[in-house]
N, C-alpha and C positions, 0 to 999 in steps of 0.2 A: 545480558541481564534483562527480564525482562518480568518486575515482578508488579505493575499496572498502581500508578501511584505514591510509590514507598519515598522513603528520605533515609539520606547515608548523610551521616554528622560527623567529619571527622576531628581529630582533638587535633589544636593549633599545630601541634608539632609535626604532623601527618602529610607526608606527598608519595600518594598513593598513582601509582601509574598501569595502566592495565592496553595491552594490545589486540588489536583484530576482535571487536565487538560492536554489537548493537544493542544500545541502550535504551531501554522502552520504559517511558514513564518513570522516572528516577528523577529528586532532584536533589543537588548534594547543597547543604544548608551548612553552616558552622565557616570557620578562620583557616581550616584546612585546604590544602591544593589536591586536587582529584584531576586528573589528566590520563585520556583515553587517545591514543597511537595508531590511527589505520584504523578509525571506529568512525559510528554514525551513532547519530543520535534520533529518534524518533519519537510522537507523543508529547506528554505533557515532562518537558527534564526539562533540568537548568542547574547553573552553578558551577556545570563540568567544565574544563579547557579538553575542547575535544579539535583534534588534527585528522582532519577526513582526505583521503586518497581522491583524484579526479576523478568529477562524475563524466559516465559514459552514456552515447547513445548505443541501444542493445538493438540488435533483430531479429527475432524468431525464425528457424529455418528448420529445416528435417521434417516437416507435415508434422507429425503424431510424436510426443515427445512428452521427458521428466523434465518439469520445470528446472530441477537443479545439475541436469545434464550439460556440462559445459557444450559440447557437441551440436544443441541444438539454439545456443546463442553468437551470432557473428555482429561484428561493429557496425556492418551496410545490410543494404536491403539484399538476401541473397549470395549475399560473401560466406568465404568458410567458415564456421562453427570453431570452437575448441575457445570460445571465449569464461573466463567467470561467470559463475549466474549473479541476477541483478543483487545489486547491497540498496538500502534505502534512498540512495542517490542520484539512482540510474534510470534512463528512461525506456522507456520498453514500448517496442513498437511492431504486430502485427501485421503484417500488407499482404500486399500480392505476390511475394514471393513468400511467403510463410508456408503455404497448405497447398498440396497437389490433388487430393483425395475430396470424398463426402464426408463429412465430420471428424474430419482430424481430429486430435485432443492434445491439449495441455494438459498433462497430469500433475498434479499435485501431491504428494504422498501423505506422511507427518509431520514432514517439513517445514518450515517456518519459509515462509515467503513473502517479500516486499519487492519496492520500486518507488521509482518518485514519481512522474508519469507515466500512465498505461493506455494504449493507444491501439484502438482495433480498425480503424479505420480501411478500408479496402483489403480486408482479407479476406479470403474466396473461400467455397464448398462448406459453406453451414457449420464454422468450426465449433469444439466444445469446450469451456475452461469448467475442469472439474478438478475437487479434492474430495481426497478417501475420507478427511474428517472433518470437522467443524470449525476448524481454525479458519479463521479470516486472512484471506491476503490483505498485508499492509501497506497502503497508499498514501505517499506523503508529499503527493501533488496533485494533478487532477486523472479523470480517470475517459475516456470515450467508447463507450462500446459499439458494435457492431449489430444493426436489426436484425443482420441474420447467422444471428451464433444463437450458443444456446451458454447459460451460464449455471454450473452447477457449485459456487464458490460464494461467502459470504465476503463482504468487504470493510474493512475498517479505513475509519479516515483518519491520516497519524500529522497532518501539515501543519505548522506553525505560520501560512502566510495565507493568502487566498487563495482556496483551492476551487475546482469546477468540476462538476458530476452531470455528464452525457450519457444520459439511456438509449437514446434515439427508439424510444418504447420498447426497448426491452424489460421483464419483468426480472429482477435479481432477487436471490434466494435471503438479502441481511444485508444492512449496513450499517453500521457503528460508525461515530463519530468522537475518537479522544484527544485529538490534535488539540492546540491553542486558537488555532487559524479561524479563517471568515471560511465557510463552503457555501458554493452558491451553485444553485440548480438552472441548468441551460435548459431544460426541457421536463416535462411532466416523470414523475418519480415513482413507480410501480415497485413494489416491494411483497414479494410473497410472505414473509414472516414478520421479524423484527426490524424496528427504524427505531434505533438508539442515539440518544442526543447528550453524549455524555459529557463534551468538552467543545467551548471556541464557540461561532456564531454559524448557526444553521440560518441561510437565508431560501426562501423560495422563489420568490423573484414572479409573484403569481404567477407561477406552478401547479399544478393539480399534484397533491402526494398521495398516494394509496398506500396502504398497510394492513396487516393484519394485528400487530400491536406497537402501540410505540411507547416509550420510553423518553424521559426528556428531564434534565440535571440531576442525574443520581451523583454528580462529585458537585454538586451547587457550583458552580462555574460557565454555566451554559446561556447560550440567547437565541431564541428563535424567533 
């Protein structure tokens, strides 16, 4: 479910159970029981009883690869692949066993894709995180990038606690913020397009932030 916002009211009598979902921005309001099974929750929700599966550490392997390619996710650094791709839960990590090549890629398709933290930390040959469309990868913890990638991906921030945002001077194409959470910037924040402050506490932590336009409480809930 992921409709940015909405409210489900169910009537007293109502126990409504749903399996294997992510829920973005819902909050269920009323006397009713709403309960989600092997689900995550992400953004701005509340009200649900939701029972989430253990979160995982993830690792990139296979050089060049579909994000949703079980194949190209293993549990360790360099282990075999054939794992689930990430659910909002899981933390995803980059290294030096990830890429053997000059600009590998993470591809993205039209896919919906998340993680809880995203970590590029010592990952080798100029890699590239790209998606075919505009959809933002969803981030529901803190995020590290790598100075020498290249980032072709917008990013939204979905954390309900204190999140952290490492450029290490990378420039990123968008990032949106509709979590509840505090985000705080560890270093200067370069932004080719939009820096949207839709949700939760954007702090900069003097920062230098660049932009081309920004955006700040279109849901009246915001603090910069």
């Amino acid at each position: 479910f992921d409709t940015k916002s909405s409210k489900i009211i169910p009537s007293p009598s109502t126990n409504f159970t749903i399996d294997f979902a992510v829920i973005n921005s819902i909050q269920a309001v009323g006397s009713g029981t709403l309960t989600a099974n092997n689900s995550y929750i992400i953004g701005n929700t509340s009200g649900w009883i939701i029972n989430s599966p253990a979160s995982r550490e993830l690792y990139w392997i296979g050089s060049t690869g579909y994000w949703n390619n079980s194949a190209n996710w293993a549990i360790s650094s360099g282990g075999p692949g054939g794992n689930c791709p990430p659910s909002p839960i899981d933390n995803v990590n980059f290294d030096v066993n990830s890429f053997t090549g000059i600009n590998d890629t993470v591809w993205i398709y039209f896919e919906s894709s998340f993680c809880n933290n995203m970590d590029w930390t010592g990952a080798t040959g100029f890699p590239i995180f790209y998606t075919f469309s505009n959809t933002p990868t969803q981030i529901n913890g803190s995020i590290i990038c790598n100075p020498a990638m290249k980032i072709w991906s917008p990013f939204e921030m979905t954390g309900s606690d204190t999140s952290f945002v490492t450029t290490n001077g990378l420039t990123i194409p968008g990032i949106t913020f509709t979590g509840t959470g505090t985000f705080k910037l560890t270093d200067n924040l370069t932004v080719k397009s939009l820096l949207n402050v839709e949700n939760g506490t954007f702090q900069t932590d003097n920062h230098l932030v660049n932009c081309n336009e920004f955006i700040f409480g279109s849901n009246w809930d915001s603090t910069v």
